[in-house]
C-alpha positions as CSV (number, residue, x, y, z in Angstrom):
1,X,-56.5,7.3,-30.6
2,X,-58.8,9.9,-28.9
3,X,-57.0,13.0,-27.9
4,X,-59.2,14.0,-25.3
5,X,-58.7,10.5,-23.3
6,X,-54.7,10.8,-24.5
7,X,-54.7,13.9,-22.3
8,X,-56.6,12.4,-19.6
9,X,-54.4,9.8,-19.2
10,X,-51.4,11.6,-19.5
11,X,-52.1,13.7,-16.8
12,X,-53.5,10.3,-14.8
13,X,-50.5,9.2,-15.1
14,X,-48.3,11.9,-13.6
15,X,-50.8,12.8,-11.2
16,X,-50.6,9.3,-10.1
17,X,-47.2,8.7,-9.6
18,X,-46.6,12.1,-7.9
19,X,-49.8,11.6,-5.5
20,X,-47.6,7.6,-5.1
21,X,-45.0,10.1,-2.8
22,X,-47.6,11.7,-0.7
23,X,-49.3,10.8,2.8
24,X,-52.2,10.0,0.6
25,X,-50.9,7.1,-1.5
26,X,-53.1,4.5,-0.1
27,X,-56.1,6.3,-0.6
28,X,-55.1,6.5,-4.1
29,X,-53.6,3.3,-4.7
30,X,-57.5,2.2,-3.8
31,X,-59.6,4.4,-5.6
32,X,-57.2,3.5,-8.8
33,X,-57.2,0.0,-7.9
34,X,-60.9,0.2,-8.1
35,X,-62.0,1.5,-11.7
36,X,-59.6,-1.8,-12.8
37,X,-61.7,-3.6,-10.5
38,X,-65.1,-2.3,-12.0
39,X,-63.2,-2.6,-15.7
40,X,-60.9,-6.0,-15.3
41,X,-61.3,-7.7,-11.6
42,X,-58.7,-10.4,-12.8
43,X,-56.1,-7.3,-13.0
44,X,-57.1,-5.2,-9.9
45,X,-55.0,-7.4,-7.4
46,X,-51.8,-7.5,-10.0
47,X,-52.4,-3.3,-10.4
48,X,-52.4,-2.7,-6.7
49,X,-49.3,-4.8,-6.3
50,X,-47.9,-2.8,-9.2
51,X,-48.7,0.3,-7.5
52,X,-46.8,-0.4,-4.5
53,X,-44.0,-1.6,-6.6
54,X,-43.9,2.0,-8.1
55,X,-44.3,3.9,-4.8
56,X,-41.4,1.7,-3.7
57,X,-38.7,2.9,-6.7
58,X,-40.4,6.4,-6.5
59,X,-39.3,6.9,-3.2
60,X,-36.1,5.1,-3.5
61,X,-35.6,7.2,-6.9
62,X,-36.3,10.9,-5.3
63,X,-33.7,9.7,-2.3
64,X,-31.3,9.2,-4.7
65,X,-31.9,12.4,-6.5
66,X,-33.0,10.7,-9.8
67,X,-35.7,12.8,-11.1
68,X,-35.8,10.7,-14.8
69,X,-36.9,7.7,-12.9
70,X,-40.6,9.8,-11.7
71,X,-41.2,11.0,-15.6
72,X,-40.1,7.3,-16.9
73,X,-42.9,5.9,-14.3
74,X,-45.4,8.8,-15.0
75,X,-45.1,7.5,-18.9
76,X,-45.6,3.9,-17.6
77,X,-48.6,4.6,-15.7
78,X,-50.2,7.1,-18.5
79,X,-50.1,3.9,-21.0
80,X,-51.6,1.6,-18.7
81,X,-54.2,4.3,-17.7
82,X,-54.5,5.0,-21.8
83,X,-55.3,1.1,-22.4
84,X,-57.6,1.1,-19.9
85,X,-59.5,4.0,-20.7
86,X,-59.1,2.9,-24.2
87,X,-60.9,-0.5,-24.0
88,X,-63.2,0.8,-21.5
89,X,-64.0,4.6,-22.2
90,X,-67.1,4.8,-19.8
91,X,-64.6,5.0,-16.8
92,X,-63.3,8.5,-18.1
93,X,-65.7,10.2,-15.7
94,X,-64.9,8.6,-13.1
95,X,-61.3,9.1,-13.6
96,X,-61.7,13.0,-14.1
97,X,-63.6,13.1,-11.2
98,X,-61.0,11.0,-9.2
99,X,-58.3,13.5,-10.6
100,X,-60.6,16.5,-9.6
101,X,-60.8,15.2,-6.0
102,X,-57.2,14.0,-5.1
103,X,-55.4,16.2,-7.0
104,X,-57.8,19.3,-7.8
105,X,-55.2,22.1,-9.6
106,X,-53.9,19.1,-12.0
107,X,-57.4,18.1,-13.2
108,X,-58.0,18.5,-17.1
109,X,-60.2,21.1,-18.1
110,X,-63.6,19.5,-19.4
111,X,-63.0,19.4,-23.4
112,X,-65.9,21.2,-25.8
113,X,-66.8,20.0,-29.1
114,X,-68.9,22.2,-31.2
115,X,-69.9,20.7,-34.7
116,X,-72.1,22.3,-37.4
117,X,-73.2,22.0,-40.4
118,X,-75.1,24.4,-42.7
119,X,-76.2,24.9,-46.9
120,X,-78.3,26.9,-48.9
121,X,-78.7,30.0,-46.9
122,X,-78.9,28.4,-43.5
123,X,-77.3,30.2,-40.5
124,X,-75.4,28.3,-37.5
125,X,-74.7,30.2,-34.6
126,X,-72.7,28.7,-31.5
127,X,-71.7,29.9,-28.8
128,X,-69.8,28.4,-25.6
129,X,-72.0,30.7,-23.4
130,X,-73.9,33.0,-23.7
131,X,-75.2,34.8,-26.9
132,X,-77.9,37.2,-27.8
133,X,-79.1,37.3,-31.9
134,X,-80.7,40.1,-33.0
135,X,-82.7,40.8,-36.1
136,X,-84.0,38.3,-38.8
137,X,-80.5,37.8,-40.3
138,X,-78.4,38.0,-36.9
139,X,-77.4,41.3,-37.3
């Protein structure tokens, strides 16, 4: 599995069902509803229904005081998020950028790969900003 959409997801998914609680939940029950619909139309109506399902034993779960119930349905929705991500992996943008807008501090940091490869007497320099070389031999 790919880490980088095994974090994504994860933090989807709690993301998700904590935004579920929130004023906001119908906004976000929509904009989720729609990457299934771009992805799987058949499963956007059954999502959305899911969703409301969720909110429905969120609330009912925090009024009780049963704070396992919220991590149990955080873990739900991060495996459904993970499937869907995994099967259709050009929707990670999208979902990063629908993290980044509803929920901006919980938004994953963008992930950097760097690979290199070099023989003989071949230099690789890399850098994740900025970087100044000097001389023949980068000294």
């Amino acid at each position: 599995m790919d880490p980088e959409i095994a974090a994504l997801a994860g933090t989807a998914g709690t993301t998700l069902v904590t935004l579920l609680a929130t004023d906001t939940w119908h906004s976000v029950r929509d904009r989720v509803v729609a990457l299934w619909q771009r992805a799987r139309p058949d499963r956007a109506p059954a999502v959305a229904a899911e969703l409301d399902v969720t909110r429905e034993e969120l609330l009912g779960a925090r009024a009780a005081g049963d704070e396992a119930v919220e991590a149990e349905m955080g873990s739900e929705w991060q495996g459904r998020i993970r499937r869907l991500l995994t099967a259709h992996p050009e929707l990670a943008g999208e979902l990063r950028t629908l993290l980044a807008e509803l929920a901006p501090d919980t938004a994953p940091a963008p992930t950097i790969t760097q690979h290199a490869t070099a023989s003989g007497q071949a230099h690789v320099y890399q850098a994740g900003r900025d970087m100044r070389i000097s001389g023949a031999d980068g000294s």
